[in-house]
DRENMI-260187 format. One record per residue: x, y, z of N, C-alpha, C, CB in turn; residue number from 1. Coordinates in steps of 0.2 Angstrom, whole numbers, always signed. Atoms other than C-alpha are relative to their C-alpha. Glycine has a CB too. Layout:
! DRENMI-260187
@n.x=X&n.y=Y&n.z=Z&ca.x=X&ca.y=Y&ca.z=Z&c.x=X&c.y=Y&c.z=Z&cb.x=X&cb.y=Y&cb.z=Z&nr=NUM
...
//
This chain:
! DRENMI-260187
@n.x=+3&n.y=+0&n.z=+7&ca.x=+895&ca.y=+751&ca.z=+374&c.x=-4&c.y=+7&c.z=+0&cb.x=-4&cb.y=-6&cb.z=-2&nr=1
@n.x=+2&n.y=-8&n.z=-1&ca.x=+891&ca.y=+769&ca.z=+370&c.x=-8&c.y=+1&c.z=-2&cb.x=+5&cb.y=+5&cb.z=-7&nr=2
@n.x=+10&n.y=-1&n.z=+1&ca.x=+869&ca.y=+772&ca.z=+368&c.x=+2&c.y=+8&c.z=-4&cb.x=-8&cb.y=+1&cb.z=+10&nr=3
@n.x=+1&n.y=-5&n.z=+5&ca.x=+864&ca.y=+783&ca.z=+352&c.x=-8&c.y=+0&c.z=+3&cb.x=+1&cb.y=-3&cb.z=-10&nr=4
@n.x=+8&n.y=+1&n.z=-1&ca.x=+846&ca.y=+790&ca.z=+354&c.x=-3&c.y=+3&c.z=-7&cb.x=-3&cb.y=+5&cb.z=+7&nr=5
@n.x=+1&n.y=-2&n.z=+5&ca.x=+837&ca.y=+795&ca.z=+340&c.x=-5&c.y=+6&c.z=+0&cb.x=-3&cb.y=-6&cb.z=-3&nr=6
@n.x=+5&n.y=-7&n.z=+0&ca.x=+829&ca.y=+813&ca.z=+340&c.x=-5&c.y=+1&c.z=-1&cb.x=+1&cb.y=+4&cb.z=-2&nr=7
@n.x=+6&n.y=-1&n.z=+2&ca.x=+814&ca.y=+809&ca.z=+330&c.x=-6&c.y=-2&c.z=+4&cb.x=+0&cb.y=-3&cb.z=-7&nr=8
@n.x=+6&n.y=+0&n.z=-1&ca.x=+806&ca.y=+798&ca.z=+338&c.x=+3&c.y=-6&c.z=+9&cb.x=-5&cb.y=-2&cb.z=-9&nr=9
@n.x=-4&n.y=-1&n.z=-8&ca.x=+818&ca.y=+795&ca.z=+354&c.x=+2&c.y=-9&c.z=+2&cb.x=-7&cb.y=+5&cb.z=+9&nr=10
@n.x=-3&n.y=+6&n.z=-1&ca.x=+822&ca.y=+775&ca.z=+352&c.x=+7&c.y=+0&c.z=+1&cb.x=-2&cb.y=-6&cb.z=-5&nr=11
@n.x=-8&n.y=+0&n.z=-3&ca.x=+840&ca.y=+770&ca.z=+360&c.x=+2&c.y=-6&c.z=-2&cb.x=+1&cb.y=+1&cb.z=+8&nr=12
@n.x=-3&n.y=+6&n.z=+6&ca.x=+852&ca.y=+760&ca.z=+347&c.x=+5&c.y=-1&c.z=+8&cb.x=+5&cb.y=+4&cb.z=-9&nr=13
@n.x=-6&n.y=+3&n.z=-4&ca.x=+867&ca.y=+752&ca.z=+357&c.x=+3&c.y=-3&c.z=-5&cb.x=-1&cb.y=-5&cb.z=+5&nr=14
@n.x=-2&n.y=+2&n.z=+3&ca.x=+880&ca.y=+752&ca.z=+350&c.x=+9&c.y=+5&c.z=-3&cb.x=-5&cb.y=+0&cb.z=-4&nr=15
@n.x=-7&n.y=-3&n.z=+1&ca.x=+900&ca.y=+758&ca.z=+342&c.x=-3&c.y=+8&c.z=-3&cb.x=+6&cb.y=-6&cb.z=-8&nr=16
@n.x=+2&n.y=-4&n.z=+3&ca.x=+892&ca.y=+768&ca.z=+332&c.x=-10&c.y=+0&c.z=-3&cb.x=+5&cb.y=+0&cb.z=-5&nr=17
@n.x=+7&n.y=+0&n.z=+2&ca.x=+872&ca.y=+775&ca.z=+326&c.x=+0&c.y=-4&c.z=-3&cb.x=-3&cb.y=+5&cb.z=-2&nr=18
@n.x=+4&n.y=+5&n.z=+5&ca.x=+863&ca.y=+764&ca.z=+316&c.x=+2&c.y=+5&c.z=-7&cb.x=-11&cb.y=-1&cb.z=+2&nr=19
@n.x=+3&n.y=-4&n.z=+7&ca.x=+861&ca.y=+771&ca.z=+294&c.x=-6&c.y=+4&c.z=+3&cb.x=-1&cb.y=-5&cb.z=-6&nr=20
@n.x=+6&n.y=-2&n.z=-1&ca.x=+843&ca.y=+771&ca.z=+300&c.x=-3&c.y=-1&c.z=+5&cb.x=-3&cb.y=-2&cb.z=-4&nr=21
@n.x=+2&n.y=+2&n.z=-7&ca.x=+833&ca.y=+771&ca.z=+315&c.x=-5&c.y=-7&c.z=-2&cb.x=-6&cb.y=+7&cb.z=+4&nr=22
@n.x=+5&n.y=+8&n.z=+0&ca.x=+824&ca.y=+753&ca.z=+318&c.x=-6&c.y=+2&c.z=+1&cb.x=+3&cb.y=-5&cb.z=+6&nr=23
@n.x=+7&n.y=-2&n.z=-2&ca.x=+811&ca.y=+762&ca.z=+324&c.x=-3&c.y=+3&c.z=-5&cb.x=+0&cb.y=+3&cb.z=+6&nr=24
@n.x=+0&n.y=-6&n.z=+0&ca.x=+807&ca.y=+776&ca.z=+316&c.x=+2&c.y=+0&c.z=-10&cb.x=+5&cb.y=+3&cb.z=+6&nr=25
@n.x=-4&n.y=-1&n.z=+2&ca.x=+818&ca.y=+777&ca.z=+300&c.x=+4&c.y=+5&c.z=-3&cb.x=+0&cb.y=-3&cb.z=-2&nr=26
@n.x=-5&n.y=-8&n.z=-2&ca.x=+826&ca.y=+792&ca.z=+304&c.x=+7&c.y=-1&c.z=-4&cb.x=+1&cb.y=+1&cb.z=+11&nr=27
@n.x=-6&n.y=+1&n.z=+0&ca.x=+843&ca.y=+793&ca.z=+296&c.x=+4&c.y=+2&c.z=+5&cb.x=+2&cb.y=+1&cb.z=-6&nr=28
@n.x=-4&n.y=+0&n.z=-4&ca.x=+859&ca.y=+792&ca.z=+305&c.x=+2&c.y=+6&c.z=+2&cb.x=+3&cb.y=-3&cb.z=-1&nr=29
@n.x=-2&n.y=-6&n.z=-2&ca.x=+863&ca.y=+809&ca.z=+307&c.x=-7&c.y=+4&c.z=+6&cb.x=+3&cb.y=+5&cb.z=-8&nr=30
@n.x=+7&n.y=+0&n.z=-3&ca.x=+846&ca.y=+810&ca.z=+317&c.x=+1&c.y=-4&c.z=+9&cb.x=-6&cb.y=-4&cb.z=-5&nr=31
@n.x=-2&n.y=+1&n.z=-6&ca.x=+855&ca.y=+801&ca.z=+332&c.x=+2&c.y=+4&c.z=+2&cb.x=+2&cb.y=-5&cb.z=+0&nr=32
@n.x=-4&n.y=-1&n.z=-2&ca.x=+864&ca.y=+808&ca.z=+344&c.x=+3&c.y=-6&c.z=+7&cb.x=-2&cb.y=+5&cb.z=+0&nr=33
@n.x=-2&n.y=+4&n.z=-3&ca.x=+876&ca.y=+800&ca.z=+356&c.x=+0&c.y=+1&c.z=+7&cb.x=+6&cb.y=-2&cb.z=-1&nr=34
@n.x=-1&n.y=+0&n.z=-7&ca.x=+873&ca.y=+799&ca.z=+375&c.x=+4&c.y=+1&c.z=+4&cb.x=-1&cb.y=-3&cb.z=+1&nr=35
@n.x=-6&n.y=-1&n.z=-8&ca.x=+882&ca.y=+808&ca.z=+389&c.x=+1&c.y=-7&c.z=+4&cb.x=-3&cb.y=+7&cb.z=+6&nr=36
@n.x=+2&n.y=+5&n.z=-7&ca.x=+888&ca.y=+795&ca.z=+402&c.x=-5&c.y=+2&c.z=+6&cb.x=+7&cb.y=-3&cb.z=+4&nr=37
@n.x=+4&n.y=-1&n.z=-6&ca.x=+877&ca.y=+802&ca.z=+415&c.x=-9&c.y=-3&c.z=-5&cb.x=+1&cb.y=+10&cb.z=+3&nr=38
@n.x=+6&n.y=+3&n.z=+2&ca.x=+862&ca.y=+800&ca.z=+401&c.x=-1&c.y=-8&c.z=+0&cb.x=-1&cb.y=+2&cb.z=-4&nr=39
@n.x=-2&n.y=+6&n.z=+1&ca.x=+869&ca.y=+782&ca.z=+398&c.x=-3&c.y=-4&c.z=+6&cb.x=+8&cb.y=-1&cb.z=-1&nr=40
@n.x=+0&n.y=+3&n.z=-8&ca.x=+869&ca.y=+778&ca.z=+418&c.x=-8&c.y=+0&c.z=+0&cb.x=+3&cb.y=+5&cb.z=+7&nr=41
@n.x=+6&n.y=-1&n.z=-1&ca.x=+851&ca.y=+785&ca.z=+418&c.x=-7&c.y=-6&c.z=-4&cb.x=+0&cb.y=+8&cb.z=-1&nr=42
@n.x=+3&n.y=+3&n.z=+5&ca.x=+845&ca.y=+774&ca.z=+403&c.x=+1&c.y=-6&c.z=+3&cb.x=+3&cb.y=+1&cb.z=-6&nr=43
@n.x=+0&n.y=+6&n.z=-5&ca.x=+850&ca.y=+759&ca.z=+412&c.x=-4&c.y=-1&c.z=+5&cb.x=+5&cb.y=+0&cb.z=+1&nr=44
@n.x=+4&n.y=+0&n.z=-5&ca.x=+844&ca.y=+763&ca.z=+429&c.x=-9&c.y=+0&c.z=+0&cb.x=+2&cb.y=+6&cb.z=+4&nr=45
@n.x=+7&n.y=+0&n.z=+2&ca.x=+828&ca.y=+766&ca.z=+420&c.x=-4&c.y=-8&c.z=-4&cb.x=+0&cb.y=+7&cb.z=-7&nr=46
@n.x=+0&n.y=+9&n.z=+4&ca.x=+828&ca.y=+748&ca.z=+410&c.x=+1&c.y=-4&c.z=+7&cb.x=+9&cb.y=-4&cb.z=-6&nr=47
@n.x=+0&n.y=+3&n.z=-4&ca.x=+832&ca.y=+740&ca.z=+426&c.x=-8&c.y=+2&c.z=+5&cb.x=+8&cb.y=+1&cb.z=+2&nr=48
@n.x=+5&n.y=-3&n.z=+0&ca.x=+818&ca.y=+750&ca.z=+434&c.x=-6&c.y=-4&c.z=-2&cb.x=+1&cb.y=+4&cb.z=-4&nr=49
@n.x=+7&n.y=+1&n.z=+4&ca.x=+804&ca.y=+747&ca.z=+422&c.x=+1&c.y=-9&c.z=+1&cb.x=+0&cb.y=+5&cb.z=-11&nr=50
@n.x=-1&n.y=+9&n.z=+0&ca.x=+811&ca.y=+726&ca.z=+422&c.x=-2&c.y=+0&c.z=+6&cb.x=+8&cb.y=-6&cb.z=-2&nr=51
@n.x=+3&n.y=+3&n.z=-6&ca.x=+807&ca.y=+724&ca.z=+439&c.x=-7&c.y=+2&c.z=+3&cb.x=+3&cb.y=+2&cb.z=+5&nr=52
@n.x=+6&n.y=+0&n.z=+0&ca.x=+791&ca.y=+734&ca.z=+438&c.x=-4&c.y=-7&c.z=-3&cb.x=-3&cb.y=+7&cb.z=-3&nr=53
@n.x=+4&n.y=+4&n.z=+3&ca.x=+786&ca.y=+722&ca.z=+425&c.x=+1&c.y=-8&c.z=+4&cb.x=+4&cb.y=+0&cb.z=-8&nr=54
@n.x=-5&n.y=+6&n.z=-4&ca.x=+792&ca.y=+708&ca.z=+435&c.x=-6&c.y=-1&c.z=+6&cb.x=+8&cb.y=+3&cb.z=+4&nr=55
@n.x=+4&n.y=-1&n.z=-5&ca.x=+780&ca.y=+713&ca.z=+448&c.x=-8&c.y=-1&c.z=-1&cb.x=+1&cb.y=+6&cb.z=+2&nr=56
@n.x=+7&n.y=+0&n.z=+3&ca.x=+766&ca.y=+715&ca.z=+437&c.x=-2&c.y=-10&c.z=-3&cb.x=-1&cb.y=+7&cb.z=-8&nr=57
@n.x=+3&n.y=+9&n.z=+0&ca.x=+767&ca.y=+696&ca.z=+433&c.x=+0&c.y=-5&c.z=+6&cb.x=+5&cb.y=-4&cb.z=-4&nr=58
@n.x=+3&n.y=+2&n.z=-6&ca.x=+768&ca.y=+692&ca.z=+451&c.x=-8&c.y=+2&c.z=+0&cb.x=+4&cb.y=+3&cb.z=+6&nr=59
@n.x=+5&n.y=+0&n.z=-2&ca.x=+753&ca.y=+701&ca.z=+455&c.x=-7&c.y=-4&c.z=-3&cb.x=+1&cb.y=+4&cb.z=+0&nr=60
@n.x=+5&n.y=+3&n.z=+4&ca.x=+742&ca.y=+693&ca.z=+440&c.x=-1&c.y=-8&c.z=+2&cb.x=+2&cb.y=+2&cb.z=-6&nr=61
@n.x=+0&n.y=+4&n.z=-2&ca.x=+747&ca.y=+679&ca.z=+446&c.x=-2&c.y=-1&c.z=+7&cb.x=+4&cb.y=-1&cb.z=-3&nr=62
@n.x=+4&n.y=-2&n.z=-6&ca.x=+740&ca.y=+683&ca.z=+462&c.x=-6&c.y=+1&c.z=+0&cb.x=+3&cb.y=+5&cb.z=+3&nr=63
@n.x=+8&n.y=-1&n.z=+5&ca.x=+725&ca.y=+687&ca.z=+453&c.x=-3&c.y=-8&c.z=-1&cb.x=+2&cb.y=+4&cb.z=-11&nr=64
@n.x=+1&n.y=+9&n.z=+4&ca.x=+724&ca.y=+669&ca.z=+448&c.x=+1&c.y=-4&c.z=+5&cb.x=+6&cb.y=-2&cb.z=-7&nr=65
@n.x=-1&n.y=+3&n.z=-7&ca.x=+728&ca.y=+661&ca.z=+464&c.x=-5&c.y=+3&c.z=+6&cb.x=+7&cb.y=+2&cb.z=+2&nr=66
@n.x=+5&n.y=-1&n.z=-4&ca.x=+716&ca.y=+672&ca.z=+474&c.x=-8&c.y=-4&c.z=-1&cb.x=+0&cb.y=+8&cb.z=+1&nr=67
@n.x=+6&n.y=+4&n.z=+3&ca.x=+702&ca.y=+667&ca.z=+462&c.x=-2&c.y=-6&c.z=+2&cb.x=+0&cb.y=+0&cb.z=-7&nr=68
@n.x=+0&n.y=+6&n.z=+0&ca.x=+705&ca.y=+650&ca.z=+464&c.x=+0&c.y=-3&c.z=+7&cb.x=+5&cb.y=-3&cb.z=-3&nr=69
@n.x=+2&n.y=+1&n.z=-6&ca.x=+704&ca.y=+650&ca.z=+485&c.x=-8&c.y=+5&c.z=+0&cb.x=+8&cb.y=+2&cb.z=+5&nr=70
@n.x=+7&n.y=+0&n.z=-2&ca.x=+688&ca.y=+660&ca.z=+484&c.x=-5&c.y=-5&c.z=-5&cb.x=-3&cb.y=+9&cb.z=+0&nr=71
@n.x=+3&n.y=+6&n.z=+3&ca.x=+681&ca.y=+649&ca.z=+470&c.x=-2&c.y=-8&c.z=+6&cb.x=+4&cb.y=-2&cb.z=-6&nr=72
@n.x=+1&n.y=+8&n.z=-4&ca.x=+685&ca.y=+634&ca.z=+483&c.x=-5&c.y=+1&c.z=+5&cb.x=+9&cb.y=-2&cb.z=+5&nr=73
@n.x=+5&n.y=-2&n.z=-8&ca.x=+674&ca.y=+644&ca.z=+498&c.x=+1&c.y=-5&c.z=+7&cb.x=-10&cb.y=-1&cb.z=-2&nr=74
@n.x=-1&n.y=+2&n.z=-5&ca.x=+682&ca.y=+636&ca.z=+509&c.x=-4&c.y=+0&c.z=+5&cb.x=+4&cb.y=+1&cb.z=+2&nr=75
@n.x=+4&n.y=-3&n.z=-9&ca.x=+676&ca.y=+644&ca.z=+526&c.x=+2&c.y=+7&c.z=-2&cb.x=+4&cb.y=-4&cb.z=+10&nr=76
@n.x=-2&n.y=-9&n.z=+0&ca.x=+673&ca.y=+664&ca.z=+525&c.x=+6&c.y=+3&c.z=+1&cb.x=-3&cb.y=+4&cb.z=+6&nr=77
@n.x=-8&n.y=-3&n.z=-1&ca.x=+690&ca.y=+670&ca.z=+531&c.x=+3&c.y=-3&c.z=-4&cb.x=+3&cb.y=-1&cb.z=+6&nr=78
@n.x=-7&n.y=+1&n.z=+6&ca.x=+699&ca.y=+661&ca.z=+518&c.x=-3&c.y=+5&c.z=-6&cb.x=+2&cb.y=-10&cb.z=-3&nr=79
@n.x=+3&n.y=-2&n.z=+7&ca.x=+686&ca.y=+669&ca.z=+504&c.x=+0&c.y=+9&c.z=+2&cb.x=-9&cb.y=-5&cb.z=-2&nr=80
@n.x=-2&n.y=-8&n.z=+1&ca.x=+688&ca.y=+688&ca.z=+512&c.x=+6&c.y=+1&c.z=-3&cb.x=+0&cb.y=+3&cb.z=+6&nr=81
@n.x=-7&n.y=-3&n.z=+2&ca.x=+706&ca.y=+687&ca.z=+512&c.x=+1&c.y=-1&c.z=-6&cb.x=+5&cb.y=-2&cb.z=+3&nr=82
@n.x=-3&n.y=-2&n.z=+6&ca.x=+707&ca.y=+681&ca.z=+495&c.x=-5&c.y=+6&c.z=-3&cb.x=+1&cb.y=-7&cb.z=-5&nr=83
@n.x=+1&n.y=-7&n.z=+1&ca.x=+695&ca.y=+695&ca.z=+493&c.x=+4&c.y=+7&c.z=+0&cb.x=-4&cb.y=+0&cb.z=+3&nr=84
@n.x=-6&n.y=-6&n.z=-4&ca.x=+707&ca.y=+707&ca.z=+500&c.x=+6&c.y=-1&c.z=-5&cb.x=+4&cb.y=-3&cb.z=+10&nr=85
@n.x=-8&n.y=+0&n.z=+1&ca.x=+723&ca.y=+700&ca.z=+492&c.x=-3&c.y=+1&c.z=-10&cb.x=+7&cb.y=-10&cb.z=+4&nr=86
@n.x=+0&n.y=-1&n.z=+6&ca.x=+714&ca.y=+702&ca.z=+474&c.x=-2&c.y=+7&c.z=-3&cb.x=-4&cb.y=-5&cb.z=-2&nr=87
@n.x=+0&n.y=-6&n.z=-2&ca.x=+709&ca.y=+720&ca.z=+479&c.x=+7&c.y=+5&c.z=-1&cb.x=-3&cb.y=+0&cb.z=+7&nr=88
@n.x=-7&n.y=-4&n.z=+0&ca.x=+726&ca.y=+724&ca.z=+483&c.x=+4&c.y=-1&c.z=-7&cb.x=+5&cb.y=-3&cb.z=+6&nr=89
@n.x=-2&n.y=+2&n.z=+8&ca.x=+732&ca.y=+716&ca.z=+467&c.x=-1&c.y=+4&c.z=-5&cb.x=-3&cb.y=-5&cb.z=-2&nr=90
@n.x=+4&n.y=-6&n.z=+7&ca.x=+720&ca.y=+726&ca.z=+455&c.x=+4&c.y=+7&c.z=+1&cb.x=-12&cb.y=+3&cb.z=+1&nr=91
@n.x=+0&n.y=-5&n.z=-1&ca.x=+724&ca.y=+741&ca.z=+465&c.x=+7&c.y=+3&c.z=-3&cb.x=-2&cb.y=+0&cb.z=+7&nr=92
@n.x=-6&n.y=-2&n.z=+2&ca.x=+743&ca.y=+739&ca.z=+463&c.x=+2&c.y=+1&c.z=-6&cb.x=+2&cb.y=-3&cb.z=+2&nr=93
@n.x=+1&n.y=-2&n.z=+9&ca.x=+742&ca.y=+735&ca.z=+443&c.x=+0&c.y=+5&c.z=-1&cb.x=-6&cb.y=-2&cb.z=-4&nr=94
@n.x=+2&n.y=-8&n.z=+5&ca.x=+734&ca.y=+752&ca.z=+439&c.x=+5&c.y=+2&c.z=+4&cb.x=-9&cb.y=+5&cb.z=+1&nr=95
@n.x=-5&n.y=-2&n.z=-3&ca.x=+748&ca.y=+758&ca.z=+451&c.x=+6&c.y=+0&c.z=-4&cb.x=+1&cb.y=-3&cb.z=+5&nr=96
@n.x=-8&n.y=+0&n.z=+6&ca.x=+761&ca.y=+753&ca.z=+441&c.x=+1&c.y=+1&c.z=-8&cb.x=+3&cb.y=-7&cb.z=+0&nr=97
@n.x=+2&n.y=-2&n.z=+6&ca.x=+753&ca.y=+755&ca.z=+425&c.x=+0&c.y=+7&c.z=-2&cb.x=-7&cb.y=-1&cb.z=+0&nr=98
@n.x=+0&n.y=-8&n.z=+0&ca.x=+751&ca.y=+772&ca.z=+428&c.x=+8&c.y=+3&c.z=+2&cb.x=-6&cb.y=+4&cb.z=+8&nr=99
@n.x=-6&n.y=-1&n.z=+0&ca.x=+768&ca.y=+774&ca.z=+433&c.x=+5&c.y=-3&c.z=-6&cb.x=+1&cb.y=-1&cb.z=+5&nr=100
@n.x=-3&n.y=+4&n.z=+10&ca.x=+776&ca.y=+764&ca.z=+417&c.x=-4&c.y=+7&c.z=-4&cb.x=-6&cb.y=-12&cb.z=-4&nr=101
@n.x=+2&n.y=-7&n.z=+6&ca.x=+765&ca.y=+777&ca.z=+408&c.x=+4&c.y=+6&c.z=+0&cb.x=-8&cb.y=+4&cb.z=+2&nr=102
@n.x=-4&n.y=-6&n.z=+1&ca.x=+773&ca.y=+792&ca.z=+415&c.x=+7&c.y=-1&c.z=-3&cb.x=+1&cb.y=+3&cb.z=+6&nr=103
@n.x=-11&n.y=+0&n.z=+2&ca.x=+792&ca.y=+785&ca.z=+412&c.x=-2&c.y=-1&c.z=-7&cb.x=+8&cb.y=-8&cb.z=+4&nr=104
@n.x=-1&n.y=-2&n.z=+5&ca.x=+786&ca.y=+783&ca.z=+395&c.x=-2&c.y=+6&c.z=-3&cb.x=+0&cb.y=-3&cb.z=-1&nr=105
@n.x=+5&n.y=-7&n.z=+1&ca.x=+777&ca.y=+800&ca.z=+392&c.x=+7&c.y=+3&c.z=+3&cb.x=-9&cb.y=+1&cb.z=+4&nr=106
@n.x=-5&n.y=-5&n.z=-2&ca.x=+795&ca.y=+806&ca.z=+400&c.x=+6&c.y=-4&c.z=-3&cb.x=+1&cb.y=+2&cb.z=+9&nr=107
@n.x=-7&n.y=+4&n.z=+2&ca.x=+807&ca.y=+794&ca.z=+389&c.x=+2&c.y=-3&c.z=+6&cb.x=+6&cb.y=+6&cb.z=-3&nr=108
@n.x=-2&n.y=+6&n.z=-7&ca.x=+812&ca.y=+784&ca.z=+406&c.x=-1&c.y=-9&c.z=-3&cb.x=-7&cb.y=+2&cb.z=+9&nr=109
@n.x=-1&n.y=+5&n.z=+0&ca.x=+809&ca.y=+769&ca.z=+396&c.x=+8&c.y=-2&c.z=-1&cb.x=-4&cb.y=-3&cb.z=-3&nr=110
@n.x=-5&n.y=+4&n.z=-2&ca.x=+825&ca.y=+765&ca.z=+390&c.x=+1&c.y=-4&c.z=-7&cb.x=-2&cb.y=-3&cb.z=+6&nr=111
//
């Protein structure tokens, strides 16, 4: 299925043909253009991409939420550093990916 992108303001239709008007935007239709297949491939790899970052980021929150809940318990010290540790790593990684989701969209890479 051929991808239209919209020049004004760079959302990507799917589809036979451009939208009348951008969904986004409402740019008219002569304000799309149609995507080379090498751009098409890239627009994908980027969607597939960005879904598994996102994917990640709900593990880790959720890791957020599970570590909390073994240092709340205080077991015995070594269980309550490491969930210290694994909620450290967690934050750490978020802003990581945050920051990188920022760039691909500040470079159109979402998709």
């Amino acid at each position: 299925m051929p991808l239209w992108k919209c020049q004004v303001c760079g959302f990507v239709f799917e589809g036979l043909e451009a939208p009348d008007k951008c969904p986004k935007c409402g740019a008219p239709k002569e304000q799309f253009k149609q995507l080379s297949e090498q751009e098409v491939q890239l627009v994908l790899r980027s969607r597939k991409t960005n879904y598994l970052h996102m994917k990640v980021l709900t593990l880790l929150r959720e890791l957020l939420v599970v570590a909390e809940e073994i240092e709340n318990d205080n077991l015995d010290p070594p269980c309550v550093k490491l969930a210290k540790e694994e909620k450290e790593f967690a934050l750490t990684t978020i802003q990581k990916i945050m920051a990188e989701l920022e760039t691909h969209m500040k470079r159109s890479k979402w998709g």
